[in-house]
C-alpha positions in Angstrom: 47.9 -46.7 -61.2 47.0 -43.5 -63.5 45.0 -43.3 -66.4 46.8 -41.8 -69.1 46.1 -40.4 -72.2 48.6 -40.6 -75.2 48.1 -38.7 -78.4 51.1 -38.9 -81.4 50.3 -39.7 -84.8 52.4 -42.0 -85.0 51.9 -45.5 -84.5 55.5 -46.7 -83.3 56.1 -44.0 -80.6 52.5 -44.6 -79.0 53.6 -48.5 -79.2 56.4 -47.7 -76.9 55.3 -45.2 -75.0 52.7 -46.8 -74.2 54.7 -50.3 -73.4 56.9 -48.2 -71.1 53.4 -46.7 -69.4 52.0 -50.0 -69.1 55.0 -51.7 -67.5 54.7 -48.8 -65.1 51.2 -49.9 -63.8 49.1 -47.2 -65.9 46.5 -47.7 -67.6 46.9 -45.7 -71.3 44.2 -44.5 -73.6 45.6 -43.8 -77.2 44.5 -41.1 -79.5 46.4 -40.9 -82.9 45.1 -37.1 -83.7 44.0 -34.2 -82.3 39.7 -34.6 -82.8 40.1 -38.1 -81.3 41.8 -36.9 -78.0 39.7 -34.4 -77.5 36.6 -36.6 -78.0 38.7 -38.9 -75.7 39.1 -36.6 -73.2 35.3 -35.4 -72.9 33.8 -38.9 -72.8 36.2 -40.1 -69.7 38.7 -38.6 -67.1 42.2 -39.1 -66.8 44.7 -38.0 -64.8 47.3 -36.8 -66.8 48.3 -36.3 -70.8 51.1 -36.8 -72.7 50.3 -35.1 -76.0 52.4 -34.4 -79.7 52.5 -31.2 -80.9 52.7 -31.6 -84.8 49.3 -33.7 -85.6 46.5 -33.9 -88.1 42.6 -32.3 -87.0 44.1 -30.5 -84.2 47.6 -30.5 -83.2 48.9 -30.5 -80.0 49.1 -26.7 -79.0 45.2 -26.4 -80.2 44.3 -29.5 -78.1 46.3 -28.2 -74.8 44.6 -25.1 -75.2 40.9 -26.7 -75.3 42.1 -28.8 -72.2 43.3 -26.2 -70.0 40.1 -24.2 -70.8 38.0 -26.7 -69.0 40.9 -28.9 -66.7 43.9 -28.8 -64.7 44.8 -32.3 -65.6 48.9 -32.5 -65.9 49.7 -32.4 -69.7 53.5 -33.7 -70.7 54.1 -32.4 -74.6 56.4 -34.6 -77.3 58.2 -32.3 -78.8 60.7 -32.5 -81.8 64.2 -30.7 -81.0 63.4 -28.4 -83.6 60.1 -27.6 -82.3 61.7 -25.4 -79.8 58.9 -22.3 -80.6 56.8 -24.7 -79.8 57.1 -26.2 -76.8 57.9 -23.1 -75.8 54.2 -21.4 -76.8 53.0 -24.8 -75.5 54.3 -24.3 -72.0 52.7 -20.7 -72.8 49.5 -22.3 -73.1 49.8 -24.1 -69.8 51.8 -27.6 -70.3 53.7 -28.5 -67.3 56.2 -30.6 -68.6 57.7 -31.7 -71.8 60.4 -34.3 -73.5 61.9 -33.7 -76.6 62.3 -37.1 -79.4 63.7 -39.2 -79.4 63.7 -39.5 -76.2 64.1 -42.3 -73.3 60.8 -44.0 -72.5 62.7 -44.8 -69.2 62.7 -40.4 -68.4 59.2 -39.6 -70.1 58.1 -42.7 -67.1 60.0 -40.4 -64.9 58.5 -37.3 -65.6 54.8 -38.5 -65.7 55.4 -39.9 -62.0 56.9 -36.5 -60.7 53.9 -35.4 -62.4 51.3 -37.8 -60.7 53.4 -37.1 -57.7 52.6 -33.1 -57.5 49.2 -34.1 -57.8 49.1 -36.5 -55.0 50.2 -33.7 -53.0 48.1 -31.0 -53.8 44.9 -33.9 -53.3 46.1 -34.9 -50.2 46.6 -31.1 -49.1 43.2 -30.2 -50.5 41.2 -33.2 -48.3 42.8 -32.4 -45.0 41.1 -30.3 -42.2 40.7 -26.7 -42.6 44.2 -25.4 -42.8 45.5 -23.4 -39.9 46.6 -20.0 -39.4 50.2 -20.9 -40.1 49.5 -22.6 -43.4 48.5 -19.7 -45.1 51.3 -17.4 -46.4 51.8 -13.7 -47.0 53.6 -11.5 -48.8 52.2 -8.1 -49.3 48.5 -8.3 -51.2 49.8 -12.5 -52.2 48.8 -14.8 -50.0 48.9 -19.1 -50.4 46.9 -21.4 -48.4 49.5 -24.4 -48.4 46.7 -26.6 -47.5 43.4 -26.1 -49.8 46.2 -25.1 -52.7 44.9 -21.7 -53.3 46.4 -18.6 -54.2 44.8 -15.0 -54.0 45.9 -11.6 -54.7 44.2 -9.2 -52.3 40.8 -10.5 -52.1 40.7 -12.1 -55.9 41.2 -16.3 -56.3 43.3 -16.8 -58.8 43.3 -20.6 -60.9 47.2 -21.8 -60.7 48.6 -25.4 -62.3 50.2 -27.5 -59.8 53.5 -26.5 -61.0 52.6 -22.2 -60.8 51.7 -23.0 -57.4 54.9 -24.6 -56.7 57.1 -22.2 -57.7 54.9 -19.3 -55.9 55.8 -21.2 -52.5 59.3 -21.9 -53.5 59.4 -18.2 -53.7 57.6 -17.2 -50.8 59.5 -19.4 -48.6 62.0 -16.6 -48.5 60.6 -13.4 -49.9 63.6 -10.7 -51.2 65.5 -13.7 -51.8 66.6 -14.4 -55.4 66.6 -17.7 -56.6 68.0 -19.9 -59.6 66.4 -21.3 -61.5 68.1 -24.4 -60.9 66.8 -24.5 -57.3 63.0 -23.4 -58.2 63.5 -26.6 -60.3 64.4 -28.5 -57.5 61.5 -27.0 -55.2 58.7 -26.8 -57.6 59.2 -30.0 -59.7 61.9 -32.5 -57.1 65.0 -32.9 -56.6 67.0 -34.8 -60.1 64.5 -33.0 -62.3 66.6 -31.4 -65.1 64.8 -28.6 -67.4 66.0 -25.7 -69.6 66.0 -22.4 -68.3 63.2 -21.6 -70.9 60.9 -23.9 -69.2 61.0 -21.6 -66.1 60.6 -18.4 -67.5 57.7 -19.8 -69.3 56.0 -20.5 -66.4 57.2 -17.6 -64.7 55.7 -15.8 -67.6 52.4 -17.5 -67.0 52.2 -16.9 -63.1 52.5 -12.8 -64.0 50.0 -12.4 -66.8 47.5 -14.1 -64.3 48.2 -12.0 -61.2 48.7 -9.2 -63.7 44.6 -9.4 -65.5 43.8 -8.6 -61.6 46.7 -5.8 -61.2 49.3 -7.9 -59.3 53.1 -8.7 -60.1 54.9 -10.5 -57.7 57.9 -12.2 -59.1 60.5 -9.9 -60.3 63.6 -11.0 -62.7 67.0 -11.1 -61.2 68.9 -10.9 -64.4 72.0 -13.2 -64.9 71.0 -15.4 -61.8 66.6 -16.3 -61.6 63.9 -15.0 -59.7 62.5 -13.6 -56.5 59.7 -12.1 -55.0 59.6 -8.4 -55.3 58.9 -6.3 -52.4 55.1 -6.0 -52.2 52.6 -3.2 -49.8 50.4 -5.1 -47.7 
């Protein structure tokens, strides 16, 4: 069981959003703007969000922002299919995942678990024993230890979502190679996962204005096809 916290406006999507959430085993905290979820989210924990963008006090893109500041929690936006600006800024601001309305209750159940899943994974890699020699992977001045979930360029930590991290070791897993983005969906978010190619190259975008703020840039575009790592100097 998770403990989620669902923020919309409006009254009749939280009632089945959180019906579907609830039949699922999680426990849901509701929030119908943006003042109350952030109040909401300072006075408890929770391990993951599903937030609206368009909302009164502060909407969604305000209240992802203020989260990300202080938490890596897993946030899944709502977005309106014309919204596409948005949802696209709000991946920008470091969402992992969204669903556009009207959408199935039935696939936004889906995509919290993958969600919930990634983060089982990085927990469980982050508890075990100090990771060995062979967890820890290179390419030129990147490196990723596998285990404690940490990524460094040279000799500078840098803070990575669950999801950046993925698609770093999807690419390091064969450096030079280019991928699609239709298999760094499949390594970074599991297999059946369906997103729009915008979704990647928002993240993408993210992973590169970190690593660039400490002088890095290690994916390079491969135009017409995805992405790969570029060759790097040690």
């Amino acid at each position: 069981m998770a403990d989620v916290l669902l923020v919309d406006d409006d009254g009749h999507i939280r009632e089945v959003v959180r019906f579907a959430l609830q039949k699922a085993g999680h426990r849901v905290v509701e929030a119908a703007d943006g003042r109350a979820a952030l109040e909401a989210f300072a006075a408890e924990p929770f391990d993951v969000v599903v937030l609206d963008i368009v909302m009164p006090e502060a909407d969604g893109l305000e209240v992802c922002r203020q989260i990300r500041a202080k938490s890596p929690v897993p946030i899944l936006f709502l977005s309106s299919r014309d919204d596409e600006l948005d949802r696209v800024l709000g991946l920008e601001l470091g969402a992992d995942d969204y669903v556009t309305k009207p959408f199935s209750p039935r696939e936004l159940v889906a995509r919290v678990k993958a969600m919930l899943r990634r983060v089982e994974v990085d927990r469980a890699q982050s508890t075990a024993p100090a990771a060995p020699a062979a967890e820890i992977r290179r390419h030129g001045q990147l490196s990723l230890d596998l285990t404690r979930h940490r990524a460094y360029w040279g000799e500078t930590e840098l803070t990575l979502t669950v999801t950046e991290f993925n698609l770093l070791a999807a690419l390091l897993r064969a450096p030079g190679r280019a991928y699609t983005r239709d298999e760094l969906v499949e390594r970074a978010w599991g297999p059946g996962h369906h997103l729009e190619d915008r979704t990647v190259d928002s993240h993408v975008r993210r992973i590169r204005r970190k690593f660039g703020a400490v002088g890095g840039d290690p994916v390079e575009t491969v135009y017409g096809l995805g992405y790969r790592l570029r060759a790097l100097d040690g």
